[in-house]
C-alpha positions in Angstrom: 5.1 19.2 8.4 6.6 15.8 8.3 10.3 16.3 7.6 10.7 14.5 4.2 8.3 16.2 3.0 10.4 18.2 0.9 11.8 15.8 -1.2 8.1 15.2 -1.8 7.9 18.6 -3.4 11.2 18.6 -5.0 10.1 15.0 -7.0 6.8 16.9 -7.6 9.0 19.8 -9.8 10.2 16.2 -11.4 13.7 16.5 -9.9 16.0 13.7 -11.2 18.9 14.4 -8.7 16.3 14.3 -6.1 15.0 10.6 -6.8 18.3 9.8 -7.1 19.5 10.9 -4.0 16.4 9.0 -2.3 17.2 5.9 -4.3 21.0 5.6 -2.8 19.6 6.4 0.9 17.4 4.4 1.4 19.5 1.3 -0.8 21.4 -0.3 1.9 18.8 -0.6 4.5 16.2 -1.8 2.1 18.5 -4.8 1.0 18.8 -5.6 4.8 15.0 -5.4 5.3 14.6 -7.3 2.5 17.1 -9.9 3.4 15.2 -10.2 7.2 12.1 -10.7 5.2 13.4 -14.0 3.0 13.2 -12.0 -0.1 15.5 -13.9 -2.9 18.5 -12.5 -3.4 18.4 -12.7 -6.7 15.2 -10.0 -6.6 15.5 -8.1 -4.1 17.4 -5.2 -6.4 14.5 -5.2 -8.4 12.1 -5.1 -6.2 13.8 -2.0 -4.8 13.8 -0.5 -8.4 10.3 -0.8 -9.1 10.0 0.2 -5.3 11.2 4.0 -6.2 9.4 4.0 -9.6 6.2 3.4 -7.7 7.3 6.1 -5.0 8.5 8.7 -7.9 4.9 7.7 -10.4 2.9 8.2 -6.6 3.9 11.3 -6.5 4.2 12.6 -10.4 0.2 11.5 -10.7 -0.8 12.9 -6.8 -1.4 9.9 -5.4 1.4 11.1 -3.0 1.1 14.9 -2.4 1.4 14.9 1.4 3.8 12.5 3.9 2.1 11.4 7.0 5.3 9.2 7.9 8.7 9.4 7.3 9.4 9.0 3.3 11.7 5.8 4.2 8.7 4.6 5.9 6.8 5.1 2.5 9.1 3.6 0.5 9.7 0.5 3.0 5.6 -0.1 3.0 5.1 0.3 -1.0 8.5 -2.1 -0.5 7.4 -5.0 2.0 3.7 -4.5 -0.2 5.9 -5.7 -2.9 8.2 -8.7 -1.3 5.3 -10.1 0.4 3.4 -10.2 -2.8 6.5 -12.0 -4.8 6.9 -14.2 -2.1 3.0 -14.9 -1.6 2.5 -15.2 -5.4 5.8 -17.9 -5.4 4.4 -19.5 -2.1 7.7 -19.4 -0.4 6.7 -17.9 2.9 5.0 -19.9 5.1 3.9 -19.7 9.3 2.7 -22.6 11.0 1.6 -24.1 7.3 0.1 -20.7 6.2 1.5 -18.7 3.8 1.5 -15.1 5.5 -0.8 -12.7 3.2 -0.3 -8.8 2.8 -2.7 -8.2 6.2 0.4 -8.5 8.3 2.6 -6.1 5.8 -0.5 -3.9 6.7 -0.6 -4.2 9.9 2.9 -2.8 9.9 2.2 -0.3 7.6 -1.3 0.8 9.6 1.4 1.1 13.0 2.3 4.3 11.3 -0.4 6.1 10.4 -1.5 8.7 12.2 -4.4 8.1 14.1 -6.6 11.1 12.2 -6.3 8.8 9.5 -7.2 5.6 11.0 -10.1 6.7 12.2 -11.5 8.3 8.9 -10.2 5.0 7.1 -12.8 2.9 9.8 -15.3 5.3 9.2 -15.0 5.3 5.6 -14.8 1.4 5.7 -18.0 0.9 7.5 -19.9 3.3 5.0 -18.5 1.1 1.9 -21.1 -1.7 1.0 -20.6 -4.7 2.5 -20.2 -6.3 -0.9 -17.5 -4.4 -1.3 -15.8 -4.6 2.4 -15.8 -8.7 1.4 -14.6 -8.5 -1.7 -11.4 -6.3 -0.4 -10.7 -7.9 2.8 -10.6 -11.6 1.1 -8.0 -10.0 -1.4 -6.2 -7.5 0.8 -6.1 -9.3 4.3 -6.7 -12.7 3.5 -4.7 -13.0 0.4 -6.7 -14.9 -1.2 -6.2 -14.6 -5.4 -9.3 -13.5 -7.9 -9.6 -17.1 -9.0 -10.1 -17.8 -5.4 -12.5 -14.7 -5.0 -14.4 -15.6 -8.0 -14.8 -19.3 -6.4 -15.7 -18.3 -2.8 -18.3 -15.5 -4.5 -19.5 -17.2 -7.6 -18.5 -14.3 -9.8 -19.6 -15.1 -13.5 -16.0 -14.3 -14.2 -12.7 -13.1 -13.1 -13.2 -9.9 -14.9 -16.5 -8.9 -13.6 -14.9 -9.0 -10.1 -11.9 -7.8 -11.3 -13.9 -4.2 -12.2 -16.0 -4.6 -8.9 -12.6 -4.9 -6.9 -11.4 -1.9 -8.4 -14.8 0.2 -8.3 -14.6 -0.7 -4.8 -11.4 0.5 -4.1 -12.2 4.2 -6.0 -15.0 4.0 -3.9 -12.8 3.5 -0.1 -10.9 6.3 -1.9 -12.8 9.0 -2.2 -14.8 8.2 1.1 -11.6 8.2 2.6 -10.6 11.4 0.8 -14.0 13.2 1.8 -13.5 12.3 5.0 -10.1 13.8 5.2 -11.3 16.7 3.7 -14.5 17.8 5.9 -11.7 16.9 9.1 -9.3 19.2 7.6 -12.5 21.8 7.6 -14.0 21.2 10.6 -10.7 20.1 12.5 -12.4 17.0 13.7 -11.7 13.5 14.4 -14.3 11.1 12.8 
């Protein structure tokens, strides 16, 4: 069992002094993180608020029932998902005349998953439509925004894509989670 896990199962019971206790923790080093990444000042203590919101509604809703990292790893990823969105969305962070999208906060993120997981995300991936697999890697590891989505695609409308992207997402989801599941039976790798 990953050892954070139970403050996992303490927030789960919905214990206040628990998320608390999380929230002054991790504090300190997030506002360095945050600082390394070019965050603004100015946001970077709310981004860490809505940071622990997301962590404590995760869990409260079972999006987060299990850790497979550290929960300071968790909360750093949901975190630099955040600053790098701001900063994308502001176009303040730029490489070599790119702005760097959320692929590289991925990347990061992917560096500490366990490898089980990994390789039933792959698996699920290449069993997702390929409709779907280009609608989520322009928006999730090319950054580029719906308008530009709806562009490059010739959606009738932002919302139509809008509800594709998110069918598509459900979809990774529970390929992903049936995946997980039949490993966890069969004590398999896929």
């Amino acid at each position: 069992m990953i050892k954070d896990q139970y403050l996992v199962d303490r927030l789960k019971q919905n214990d206040l002094k628990t998320l608390d206790k999380v929230y002054l923790t991790y504090k300190e080093d997030f506002f360095l993180f945050a600082h390394k990444l070019n965050a603004p000042a100015d946001d970077i203590a709310d981004i860490y608020q809505e940071t622990i919101i997301n962590l404590y509604e995760n869990v409260q809703n079972g999006k987060l029932e299990k850790l497979t990292s550290t929960l300071k790893s968790y909360v750093f990823a949901i975190g630099k998902f955040k600053i790098y969105r701001q900063l994308n969305e502001n176009k303040k962070l730029y490489h070599e005349e790119h702005i760097i999208h959320i692929s590289e906060e991925m990347q990061l993120f992917e560096a500490e998953l366990h490898e089980e997981q990994q390789a039933i995300l792959k698996k699920s991936w290449k069993l997702l439509g390929s409709k779907c697999q280009e609608i989520l890697e322009l928006f999730y590891y090319k950054g580029m925004t719906l308008d530009e989505i709806q562009e490059t695609l010739q959606y009738s409308s932002k919302d139509v894509l809008k509800s594709q992207k998110s069918r598509c997402v459900a979809q990774l989801k529970e390929l992903a989670k049936e995946r997980y599941e039949s490993a966890r039976t069969h004590r398999k790798i896929f």
